[in-house]
DOGU-454523 format. One record per residue (C-alpha): residue number from 0; residue in one letter; x, y negated, z. Coordinates in steps of 0.02 Angstrom, whole numbers, plus 50000, padded with zeros to 5 digits. Example, Ala and Ser with C-alpha at 12.3 -4.5 7.8 and 13.67 -1.06 7.14 Angstrom:
<atoms>
+-----+-----+-------+-------+-------+
!   n ! res !    c1 !    c2 !    c3 !
+-----+-----+-------+-------+-------+
!   0 !   A ! 50615 ! 50225 ! 50390 !
!   1 !   S ! 50684 ! 50053 ! 50357 !
+-----+-----+-------+-------+-------+
</atoms>
This chain:
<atoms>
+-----+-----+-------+-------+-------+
!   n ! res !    c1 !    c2 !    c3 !
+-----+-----+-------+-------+-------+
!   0 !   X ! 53440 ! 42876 ! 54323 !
!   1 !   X ! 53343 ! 42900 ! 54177 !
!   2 !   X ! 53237 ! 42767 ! 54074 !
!   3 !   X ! 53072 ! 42829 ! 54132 !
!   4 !   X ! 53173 ! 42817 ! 54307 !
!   5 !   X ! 53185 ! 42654 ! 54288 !
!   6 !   X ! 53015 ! 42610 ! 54211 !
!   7 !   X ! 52923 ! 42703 ! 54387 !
!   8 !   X ! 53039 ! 42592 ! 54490 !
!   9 !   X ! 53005 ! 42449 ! 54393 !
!  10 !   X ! 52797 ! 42496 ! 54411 !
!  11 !   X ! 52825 ! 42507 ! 54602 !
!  12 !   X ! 52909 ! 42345 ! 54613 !
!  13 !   X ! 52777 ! 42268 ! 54517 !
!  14 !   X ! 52654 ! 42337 ! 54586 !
!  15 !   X ! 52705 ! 42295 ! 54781 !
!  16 !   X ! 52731 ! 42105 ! 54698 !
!  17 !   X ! 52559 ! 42092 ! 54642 !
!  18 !   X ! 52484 ! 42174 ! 54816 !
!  19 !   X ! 52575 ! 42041 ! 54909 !
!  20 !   X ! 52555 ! 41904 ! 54825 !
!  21 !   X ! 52371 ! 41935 ! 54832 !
!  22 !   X ! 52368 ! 42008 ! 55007 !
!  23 !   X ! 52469 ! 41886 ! 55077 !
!  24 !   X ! 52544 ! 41989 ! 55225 !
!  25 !   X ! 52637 ! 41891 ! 55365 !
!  26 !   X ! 52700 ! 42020 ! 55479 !
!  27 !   X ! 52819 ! 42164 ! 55455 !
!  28 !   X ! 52693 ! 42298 ! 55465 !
!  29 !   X ! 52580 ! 42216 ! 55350 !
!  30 !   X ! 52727 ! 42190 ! 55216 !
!  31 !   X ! 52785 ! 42370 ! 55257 !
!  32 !   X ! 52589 ! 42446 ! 55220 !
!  33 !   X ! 52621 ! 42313 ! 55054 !
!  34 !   X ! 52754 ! 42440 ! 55004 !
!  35 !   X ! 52692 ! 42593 ! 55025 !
!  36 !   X ! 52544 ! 42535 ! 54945 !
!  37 !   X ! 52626 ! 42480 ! 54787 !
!  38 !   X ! 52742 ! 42619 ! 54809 !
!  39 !   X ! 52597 ! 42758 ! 54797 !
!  40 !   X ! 52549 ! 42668 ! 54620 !
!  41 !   X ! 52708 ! 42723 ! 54554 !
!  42 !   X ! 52702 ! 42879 ! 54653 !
!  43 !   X ! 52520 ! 42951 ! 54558 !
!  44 !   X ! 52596 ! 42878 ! 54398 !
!  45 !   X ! 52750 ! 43009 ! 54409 !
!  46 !   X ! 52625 ! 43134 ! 54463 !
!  47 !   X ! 52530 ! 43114 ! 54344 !
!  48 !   X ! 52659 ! 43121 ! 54206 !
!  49 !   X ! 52724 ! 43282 ! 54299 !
!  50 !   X ! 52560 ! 43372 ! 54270 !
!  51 !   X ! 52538 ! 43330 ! 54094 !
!  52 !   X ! 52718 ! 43352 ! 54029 !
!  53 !   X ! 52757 ! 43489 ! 54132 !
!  54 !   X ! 52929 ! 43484 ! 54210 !
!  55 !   X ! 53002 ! 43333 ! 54334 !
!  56 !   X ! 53031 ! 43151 ! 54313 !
!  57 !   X ! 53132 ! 43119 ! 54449 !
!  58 !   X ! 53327 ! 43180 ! 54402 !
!  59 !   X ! 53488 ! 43192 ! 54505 !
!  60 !   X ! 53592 ! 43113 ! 54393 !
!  61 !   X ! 53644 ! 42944 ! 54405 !
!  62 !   X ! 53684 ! 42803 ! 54288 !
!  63 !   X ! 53875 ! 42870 ! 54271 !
!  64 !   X ! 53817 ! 43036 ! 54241 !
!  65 !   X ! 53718 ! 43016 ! 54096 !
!  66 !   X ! 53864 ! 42890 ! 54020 !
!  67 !   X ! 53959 ! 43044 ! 54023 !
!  68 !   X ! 53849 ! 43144 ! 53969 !
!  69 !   X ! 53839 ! 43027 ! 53823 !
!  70 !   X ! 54002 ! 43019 ! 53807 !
!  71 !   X ! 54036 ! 43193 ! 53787 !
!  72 !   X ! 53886 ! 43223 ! 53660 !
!  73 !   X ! 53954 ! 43101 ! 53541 !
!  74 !   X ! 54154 ! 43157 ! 53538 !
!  75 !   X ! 54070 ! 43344 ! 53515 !
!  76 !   X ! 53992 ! 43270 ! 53362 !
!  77 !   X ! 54132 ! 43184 ! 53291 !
!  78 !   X ! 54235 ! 43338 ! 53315 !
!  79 !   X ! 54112 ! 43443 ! 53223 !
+-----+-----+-------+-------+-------+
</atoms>
């Protein structure tokens, strides 16, 4: 997971905080619609990003991949 991953996931959870706390939903559907509501903010947000920088956000690699990754940059430039 990438920082800008983390920053979308991190809008979304915002986001669905401030929807409930000012929607104030009681039942499970309600707090479910809550979600997907503050879900689609981050959702346009990636989108958006996507259109203007031209290639995808959203990555398969996961916070052990990129450690490696990492890892593997930095002994190739200590070797060079």
């Amino acid at each position: 997971m990438t920082n800008l991953e983390l920053v979308l996931n991190m809008l979304a959870e915002a986001s669905t905080t401030d929807l409930s706390q000012k929607k104030k939903p009681r039942t499970l559907a309600a707090n479910a619609q809550v979600a997907r509501e503050g879900g689609s903010v981050a959702a346009a947000a990636r989108k958006q990003l996507e259109a203007k920088g031209g290639g995808k956000v959203v990555t398969p690699l996961n916070a052990k991949s990129i450690q490696a990754l990492k890892e593997s940059d930095e002994s190739t430039e200590e070797n060079e």
